[in-house]
C-alpha positions, 0 to 999 in steps of 0.5 A: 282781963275779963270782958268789958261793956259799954253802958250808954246811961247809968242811973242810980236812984235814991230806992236802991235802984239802978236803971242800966239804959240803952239808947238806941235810934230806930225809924221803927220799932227797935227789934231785939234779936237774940244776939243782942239780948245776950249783950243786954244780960252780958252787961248786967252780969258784967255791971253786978260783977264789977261793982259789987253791987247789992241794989236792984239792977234794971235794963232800960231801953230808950228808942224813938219809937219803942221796942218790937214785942218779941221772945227775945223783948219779953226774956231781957227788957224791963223798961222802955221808953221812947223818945216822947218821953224825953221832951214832955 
């Protein structure tokens, strides 16, 4: 059996879209190191592989005080959302 990944949030919108999210607490800024950028992009593969899909398939980032822009923020994350998001 192949590798597996764990999604947090899944949304599949009425556009063809469909917004993989990751849910992540932080009391900073959330840093993606590298090895964690390779299970973001591991997760999308696996999605796409695993459910045949056509649509667009988006990874989103909910943290609580948004995300650290670094190399590995810039090659993975198409969206971010904080916590301020959640409760307006």
């Amino acid at each position: 059996m192949g590798s597996g990944a764990q999604i947090d949030l899944l949304i599949d919108r009425a556009d063809r879209c469909i917004n993989i999210c990751e849910i992540k607490f932080s009391r900073t800024e959330f840093s993606i190191s590298k090895q964690y950028a390779v299970e973001l992009a591991n997760k999308s593969n696996v999605f796409r592989e695993r459910t045949n899909t056509r649509k667009a398939v988006f990874i989103t980032l909910i943290t609580t005080y948004g995300v650290k822009q670094n190399a590995c923020y810039t090659n993975q994350e198409e969206n971010n959302l904080t916590m301020e998001c959640l409760f307006m």
